[in-house]
C-alpha positions in Angstrom: -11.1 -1.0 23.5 -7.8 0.2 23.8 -7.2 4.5 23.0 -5.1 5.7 20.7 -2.8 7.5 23.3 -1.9 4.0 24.6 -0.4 2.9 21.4 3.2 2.9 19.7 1.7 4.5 16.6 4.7 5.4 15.0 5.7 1.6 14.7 1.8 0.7 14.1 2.3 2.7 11.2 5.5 1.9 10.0 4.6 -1.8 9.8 1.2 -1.4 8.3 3.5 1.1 5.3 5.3 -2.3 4.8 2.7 -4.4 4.5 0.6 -2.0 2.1 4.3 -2.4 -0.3 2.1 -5.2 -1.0 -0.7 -3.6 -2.4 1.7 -0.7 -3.9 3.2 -3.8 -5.8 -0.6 -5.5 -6.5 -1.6 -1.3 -8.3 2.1 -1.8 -9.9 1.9 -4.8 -11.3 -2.1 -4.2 -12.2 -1.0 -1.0 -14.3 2.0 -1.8 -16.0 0.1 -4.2 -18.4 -1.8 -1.0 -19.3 1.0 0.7 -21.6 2.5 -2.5 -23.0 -0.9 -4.0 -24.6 -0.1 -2.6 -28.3 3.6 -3.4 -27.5 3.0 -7.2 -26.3 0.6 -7.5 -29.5 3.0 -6.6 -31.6 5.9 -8.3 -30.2 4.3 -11.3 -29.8 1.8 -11.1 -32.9 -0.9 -12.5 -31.2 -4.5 -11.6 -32.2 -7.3 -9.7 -30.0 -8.1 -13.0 -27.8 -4.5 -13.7 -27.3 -3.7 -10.1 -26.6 -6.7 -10.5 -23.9 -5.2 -13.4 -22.3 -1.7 -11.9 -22.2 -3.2 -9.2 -20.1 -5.8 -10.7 -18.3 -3.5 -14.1 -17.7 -2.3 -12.8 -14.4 -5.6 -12.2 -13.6 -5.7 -16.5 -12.9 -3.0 -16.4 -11.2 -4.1 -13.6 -8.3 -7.5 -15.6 -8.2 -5.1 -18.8 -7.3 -3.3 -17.3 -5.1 -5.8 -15.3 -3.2 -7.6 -18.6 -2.4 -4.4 -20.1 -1.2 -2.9 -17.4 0.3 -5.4 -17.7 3.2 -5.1 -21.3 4.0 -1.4 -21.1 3.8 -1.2 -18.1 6.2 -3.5 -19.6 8.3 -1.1 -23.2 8.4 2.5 -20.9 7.8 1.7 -17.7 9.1 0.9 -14.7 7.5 4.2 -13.1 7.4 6.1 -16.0 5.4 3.2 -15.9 2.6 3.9 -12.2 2.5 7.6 -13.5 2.0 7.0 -15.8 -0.6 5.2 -13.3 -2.2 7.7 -10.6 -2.2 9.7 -13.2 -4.4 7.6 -14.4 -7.0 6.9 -10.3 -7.5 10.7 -9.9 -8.4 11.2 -13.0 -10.2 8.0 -12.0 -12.4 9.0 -8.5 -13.1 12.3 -10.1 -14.5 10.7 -12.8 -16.5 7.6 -10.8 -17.6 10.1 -8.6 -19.3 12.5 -11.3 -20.9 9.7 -13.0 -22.4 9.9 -14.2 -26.2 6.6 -15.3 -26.5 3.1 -15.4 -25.2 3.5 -18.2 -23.4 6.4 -17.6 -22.0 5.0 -13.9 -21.4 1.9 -16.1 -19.8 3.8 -18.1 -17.6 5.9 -15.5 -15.7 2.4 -13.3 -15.4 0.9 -16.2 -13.8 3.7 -16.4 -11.2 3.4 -12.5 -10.4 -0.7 -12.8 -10.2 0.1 -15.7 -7.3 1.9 -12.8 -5.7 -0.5 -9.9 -6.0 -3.6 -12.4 -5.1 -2.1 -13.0 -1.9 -0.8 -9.4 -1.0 -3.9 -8.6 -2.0 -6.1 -10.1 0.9 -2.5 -10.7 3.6 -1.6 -7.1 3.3 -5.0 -6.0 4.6 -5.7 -8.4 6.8 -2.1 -8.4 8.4 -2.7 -4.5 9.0 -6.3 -5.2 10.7 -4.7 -7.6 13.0 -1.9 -5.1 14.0 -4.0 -2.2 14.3 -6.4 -0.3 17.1 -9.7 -0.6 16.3 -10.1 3.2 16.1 -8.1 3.7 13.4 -7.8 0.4 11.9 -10.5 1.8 9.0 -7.7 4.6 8.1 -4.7 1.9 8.4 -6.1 -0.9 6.5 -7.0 2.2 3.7 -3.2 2.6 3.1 -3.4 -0.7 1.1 -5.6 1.0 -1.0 -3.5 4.4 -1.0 -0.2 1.8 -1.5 -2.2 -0.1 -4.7 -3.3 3.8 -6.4 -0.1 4.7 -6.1 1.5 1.7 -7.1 -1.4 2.6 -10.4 0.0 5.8 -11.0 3.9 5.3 -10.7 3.3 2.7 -13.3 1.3 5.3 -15.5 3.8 7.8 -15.1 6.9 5.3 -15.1 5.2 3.9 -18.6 4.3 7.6 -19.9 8.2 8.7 -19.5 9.7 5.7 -20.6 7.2 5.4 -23.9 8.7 8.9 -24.4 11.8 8.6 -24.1 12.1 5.6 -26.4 9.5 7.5 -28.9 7.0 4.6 -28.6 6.1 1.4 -26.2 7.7 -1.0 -28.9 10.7 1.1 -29.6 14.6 0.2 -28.3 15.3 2.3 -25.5 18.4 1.3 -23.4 20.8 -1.5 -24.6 19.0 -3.2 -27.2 16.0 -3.4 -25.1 12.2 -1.8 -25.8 10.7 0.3 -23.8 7.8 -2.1 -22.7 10.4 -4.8 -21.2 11.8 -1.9 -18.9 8.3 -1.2 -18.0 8.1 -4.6 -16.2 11.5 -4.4 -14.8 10.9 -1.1 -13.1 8.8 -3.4 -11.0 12.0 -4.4 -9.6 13.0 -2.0 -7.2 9.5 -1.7 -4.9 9.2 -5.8 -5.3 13.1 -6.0 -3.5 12.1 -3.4 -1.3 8.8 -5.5 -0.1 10.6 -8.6 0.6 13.8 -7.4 2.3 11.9 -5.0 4.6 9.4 -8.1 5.2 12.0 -10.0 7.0 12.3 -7.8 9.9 8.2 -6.8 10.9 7.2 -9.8 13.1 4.0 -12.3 12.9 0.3 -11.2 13.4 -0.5 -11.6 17.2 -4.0 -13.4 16.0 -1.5 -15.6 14.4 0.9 -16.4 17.3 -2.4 -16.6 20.1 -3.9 -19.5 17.3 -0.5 -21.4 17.2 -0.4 -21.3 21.3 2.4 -18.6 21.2 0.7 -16.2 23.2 3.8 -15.1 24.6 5.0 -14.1 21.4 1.9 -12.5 20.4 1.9 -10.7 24.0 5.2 -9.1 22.8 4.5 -8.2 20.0 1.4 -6.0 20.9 3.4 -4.7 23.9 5.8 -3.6 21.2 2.4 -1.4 19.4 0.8 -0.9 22.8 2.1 -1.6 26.3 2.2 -4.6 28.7 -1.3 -4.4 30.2 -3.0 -3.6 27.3 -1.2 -6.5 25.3 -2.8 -8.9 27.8 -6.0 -8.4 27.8 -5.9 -8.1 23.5 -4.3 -11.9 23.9 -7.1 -12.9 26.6 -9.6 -11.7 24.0 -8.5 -13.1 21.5 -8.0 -16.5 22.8 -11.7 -16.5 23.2 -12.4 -16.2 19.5 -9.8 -18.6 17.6 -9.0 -22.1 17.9 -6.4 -23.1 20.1 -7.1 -27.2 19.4 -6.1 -27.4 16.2 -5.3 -25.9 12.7 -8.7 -23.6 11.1 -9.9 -25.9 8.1 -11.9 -25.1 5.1 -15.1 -26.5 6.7 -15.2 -23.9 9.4 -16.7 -21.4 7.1 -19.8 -23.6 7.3 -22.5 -23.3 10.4 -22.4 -26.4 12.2 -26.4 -25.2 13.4 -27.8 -24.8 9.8 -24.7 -26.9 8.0 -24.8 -24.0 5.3 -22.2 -21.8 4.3 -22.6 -18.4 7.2 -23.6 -15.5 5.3 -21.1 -13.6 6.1 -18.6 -15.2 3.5 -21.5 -14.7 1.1 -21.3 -11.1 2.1 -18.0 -11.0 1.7 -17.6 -12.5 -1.6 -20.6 -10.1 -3.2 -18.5 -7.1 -2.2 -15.4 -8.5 -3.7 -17.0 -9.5 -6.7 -19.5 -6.1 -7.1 -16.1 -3.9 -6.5 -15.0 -5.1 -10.1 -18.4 -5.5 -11.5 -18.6 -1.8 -12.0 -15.8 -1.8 -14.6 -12.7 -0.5 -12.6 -10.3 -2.8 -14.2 -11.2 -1.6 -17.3 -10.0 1.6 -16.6 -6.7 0.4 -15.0 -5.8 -2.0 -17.6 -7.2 -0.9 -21.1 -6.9 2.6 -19.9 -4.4 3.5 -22.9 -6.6 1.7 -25.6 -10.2 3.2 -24.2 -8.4 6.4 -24.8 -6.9 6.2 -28.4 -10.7 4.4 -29.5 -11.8 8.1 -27.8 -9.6 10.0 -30.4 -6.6 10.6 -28.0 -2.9 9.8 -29.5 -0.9 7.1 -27.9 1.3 9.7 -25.9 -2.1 12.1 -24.8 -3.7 8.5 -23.4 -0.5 7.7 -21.4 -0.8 11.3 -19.9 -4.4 11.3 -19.4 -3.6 7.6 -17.0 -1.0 9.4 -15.1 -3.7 12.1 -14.6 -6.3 9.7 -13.7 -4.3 8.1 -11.3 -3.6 11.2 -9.5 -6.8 11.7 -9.0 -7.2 7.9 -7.4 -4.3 9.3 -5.0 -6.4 12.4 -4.2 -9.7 10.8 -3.7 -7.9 7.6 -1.7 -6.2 9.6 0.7 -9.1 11.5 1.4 -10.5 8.4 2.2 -8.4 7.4 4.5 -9.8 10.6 6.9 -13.2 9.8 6.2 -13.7 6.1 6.7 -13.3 5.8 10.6 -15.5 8.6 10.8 -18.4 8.1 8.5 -18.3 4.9 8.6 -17.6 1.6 5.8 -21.6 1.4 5.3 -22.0 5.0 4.2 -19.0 5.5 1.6 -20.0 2.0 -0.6 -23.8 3.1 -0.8 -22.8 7.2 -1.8 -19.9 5.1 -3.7 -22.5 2.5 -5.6 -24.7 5.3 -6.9 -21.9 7.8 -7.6 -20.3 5.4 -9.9 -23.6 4.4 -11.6 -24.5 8.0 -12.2 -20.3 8.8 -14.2 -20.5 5.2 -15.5 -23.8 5.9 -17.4 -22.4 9.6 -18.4 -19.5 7.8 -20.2 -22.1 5.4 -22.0 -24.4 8.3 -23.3 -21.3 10.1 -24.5 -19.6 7.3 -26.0 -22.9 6.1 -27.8 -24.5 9.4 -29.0 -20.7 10.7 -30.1 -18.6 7.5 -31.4 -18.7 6.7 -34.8 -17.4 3.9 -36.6 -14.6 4.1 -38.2 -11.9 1.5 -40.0 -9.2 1.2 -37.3 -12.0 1.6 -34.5 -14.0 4.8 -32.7 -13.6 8.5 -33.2 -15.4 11.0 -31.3 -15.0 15.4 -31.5 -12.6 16.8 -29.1 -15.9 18.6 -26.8 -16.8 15.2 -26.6 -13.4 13.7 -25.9 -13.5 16.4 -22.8 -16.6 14.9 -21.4 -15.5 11.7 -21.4 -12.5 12.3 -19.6 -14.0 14.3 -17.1 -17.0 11.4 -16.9 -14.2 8.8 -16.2 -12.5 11.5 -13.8 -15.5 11.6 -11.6 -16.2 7.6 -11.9 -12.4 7.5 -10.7 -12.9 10.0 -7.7 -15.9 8.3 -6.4 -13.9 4.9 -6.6 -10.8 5.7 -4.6 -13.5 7.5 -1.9 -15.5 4.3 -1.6 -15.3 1.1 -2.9 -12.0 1.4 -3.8 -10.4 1.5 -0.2 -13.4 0.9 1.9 -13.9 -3.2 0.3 -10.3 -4.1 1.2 -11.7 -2.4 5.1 -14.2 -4.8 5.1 -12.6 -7.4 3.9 -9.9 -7.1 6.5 -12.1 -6.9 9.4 -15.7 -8.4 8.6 -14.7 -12.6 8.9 -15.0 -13.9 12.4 -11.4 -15.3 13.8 -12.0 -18.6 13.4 -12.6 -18.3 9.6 -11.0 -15.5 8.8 -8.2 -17.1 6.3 -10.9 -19.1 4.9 -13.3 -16.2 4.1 -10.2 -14.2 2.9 -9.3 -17.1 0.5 -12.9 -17.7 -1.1 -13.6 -13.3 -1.4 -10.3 -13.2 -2.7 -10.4 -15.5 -5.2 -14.0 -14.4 -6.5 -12.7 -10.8 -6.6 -10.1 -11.9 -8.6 -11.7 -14.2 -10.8 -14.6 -11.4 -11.5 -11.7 -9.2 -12.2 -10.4 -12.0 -15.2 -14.2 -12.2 -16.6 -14.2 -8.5 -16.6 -10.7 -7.7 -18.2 -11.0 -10.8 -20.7 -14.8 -9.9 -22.2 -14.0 -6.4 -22.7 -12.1 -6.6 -25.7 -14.5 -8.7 -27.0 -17.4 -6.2 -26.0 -15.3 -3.4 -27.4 -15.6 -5.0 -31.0 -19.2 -5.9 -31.0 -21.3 -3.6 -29.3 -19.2 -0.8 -28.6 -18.0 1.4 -25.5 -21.6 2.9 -24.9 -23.1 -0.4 -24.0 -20.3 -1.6 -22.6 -20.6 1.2 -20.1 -24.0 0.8 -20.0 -23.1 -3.0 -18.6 -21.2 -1.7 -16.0 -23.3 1.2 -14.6 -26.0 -1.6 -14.2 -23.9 -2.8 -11.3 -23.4 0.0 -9.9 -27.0 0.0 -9.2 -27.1 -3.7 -7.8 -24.1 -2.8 -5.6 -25.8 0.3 -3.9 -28.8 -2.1 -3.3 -26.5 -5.2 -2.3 -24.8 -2.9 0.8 -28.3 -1.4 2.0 -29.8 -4.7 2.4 -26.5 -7.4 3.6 -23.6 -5.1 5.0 -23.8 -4.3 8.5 -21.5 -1.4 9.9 -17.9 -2.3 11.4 -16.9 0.8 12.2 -14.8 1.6 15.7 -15.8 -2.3 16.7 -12.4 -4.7 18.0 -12.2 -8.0 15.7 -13.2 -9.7 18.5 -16.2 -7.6 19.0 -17.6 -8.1 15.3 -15.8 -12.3 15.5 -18.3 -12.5 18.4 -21.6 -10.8 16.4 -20.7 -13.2 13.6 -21.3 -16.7 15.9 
């Protein structure tokens, strides 16, 4: 296990801050939608099922391209997906805001979900293969750190620009509303991404699998030193396959010919981390609020805040999840957001009352709310928040690992679209309180989900933990 006073950590970090421009883009991109939903409605007149695709129609697209992303970076390397990736972000943000109609809107939001669903599972994954293993919890956590605050400069870029222009659908700079600048914002971090992605070199794992282990031994000397970077290639050479490309069928046991469980694993954390209602909160932030009684400007400023917190509780993450351990955080993190989930549903359902253009509740009320949502939020970026993407980024053997990546990807994404698609729906028929109630509920199965499946990765080399998993 190589020590932290053997490595280059300056560059370590500098090249896991590029890749997590990925996920700064992926929280970007996730919380712009969250201003413009009135906006896009009205703009495009679409009803509350169309408005529900329009928002959760990127969703699809991260779901395809977090199963592809994988497979491709496991043919192409991972560094040209990122690439690729860094492109359709910027060519998205452009056309997102341009858009005349939904499906026009739809298309453009399809081609940035490709690019957040595969910077959402090569951003990690490109940082766990880059990093020490006794820090790699805290490095791989900056994806999360990168995707909160990609959350919150969205809030607060969509909070200043509403106000400036006096509303979301109102003309702000030559001829154009507020809610297409929104989206073009976007363009500044997405060219950022991809120019500073063409200069940070392959994944080693990458290099040693295509029988470049010369350029994978210079590339950890570069993070390391030249002794060091031998013995990482030597081990890894023992856990990845040197004879030909990895193929989908590797993720299944060639003892028991059944799926290994630790894709199932793998995919029930992706799954549970959205389960609990996150994205709700992320992308019909704005609209939970105003049903709550807040104005259109107080719900904007009550995302920014919520996001801050996500910054707060993330970063102090990142110093707690190499040394209490992944395990730990997702089971205090499980029941923590049960417990603020099932405040928010009590409140909501004893307070709200029904009302022509939707729910009203007293200001006292209003308070707990937001403080109920403010806790669900700070036990979120401490735990399952940053700590999945951890696992996620560490827990797949070698062999399978852009496989595994692929399917928990896609199924986090595609529980994500359920999630973001129903809830309008559930708003209108039964009503925050159950909703919330729903969600909590899952909270519950997640905290029993980790106790019983997840094993700890803490402080353990890939290859170490590649190994456990054969």
């Amino acid at each position: 296990m190589l020590k932290t006073s053997k490595n280059n950590l300056p560059r370590v970090i500098m090249l896991s801050a590029v890749a997590s421009l990925g996920g700064f883009l992926f929280g970007f991109d996730s919380g712009v939608i969250n201003g413009t939903v009135d906006a896009l409605q009205r703009a495009f007149n679409s009803d509350a099922i169309g408005t529900g695709f329009n928002v959760a129609s990127v969703l699809l697209g991260c779901a395809t391209g977090a199963f592809f992303a994988g497979m491709l970076a496991d043919k192409f390397g991972r560094k040209y997906v990122l690439i690729a990736a860094g492109l359709a972000f910027i060519i998205s943000a452009w056309g997102s805001g341009i858009s005349s109609s939904s499906a026009e809107f739809v298309v453009y939001r399809l081609l940035g979900g490709l690019a957040v669903g595969a910077a959402s599972i090569l951003s990690p994954a490109y940082i766990g293969e880059i990093a020490p293993p006794n820090i790699r919890g805290r490095l791989i956590s900056l994806q999360q750190l990168a995707i909160v605050l990609g959350l919150f400069f969205a809030f607060f870029s969509n909070y200043n620009l509403a106000t400036a222009a006096g509303s979301t659908s109102s003309e702000l700079w030559w001829g154009f509303d507020a809610w297409q600048w929104m989206f073009w914002i976007e363009l500044i971090p997405a060219s950022v991404f991809f120019i500073c992605l063409l200069f940070i070199p392959e994944s080693p794992r990458y290099l040693v699998a295509v029988n470049k282990a010369e350029k994978a031994t210079k590339v950890l000397a570069s993070i390391t030193n030249l002794e060091n970077a031998k013995k990482q290639v030597e081990e890894i050479s023992k856990t990845v396959l040197h004879e030909r490309k990895p193929r989908f069928s590797d993720i299944i046991n060639k003892k028991t010919k059944k799926i290994h469980p630790i894709v199932w694993i793998g995919i029930g954390l992706a799954m549970l981390q959205t389960f609990t209602g996150i994205d709700v909160v992320f992308y019909y932030g704005s609209v939970l609020w105003q049903a709550a009684g807040f104005t259109e400007a107080d719900a904007l400023l009550t995302n920014v805040i919520i996001g801050g917190v996500n910054i707060g509780f993330t970063i102090l993450a990142i110093f707690l999840v190499d040394r209490i351990g992944r395990k730990r955080l997702l089971l205090i993190g499980g029941l923590g957001q049960a417990v603020m989930l099932l405040l928010l549903a009590v409140v909501f359902t004893v307070s709200a009352e029904e009302a022509s253009q939707g729910m009203e509740m007293s200001g006292s009320m209003g308070i707990m709310a937001l403080l109920a949502a403010i806790g669900f939020i700070a036990f979120f970026g401490l735990t399952w928040g940053p700590v999945m993407w951890v696992m996620l980024g560490e827990m797949f053997p070698n062999k399978f690992r852009g496989t595994a990546l692929a399917l928990a990807g896609m199924s986090n994404w595609l529980a994500n679209f359920l999630v973001t698609i129903t809830f309008p729906v559930l708003l209108a028929n039964i009503g925050l309180g159950m909703s919330y109630g729903i969600y909590a509920a899952f909270g519950i199965v997640a905290f029993l989900f980790v106790s019983r499946y997840v094993n700890e990765t803490k402080g353990k080399t890939l290859e170490e933990i590649s190994l456990e998993q054969e």
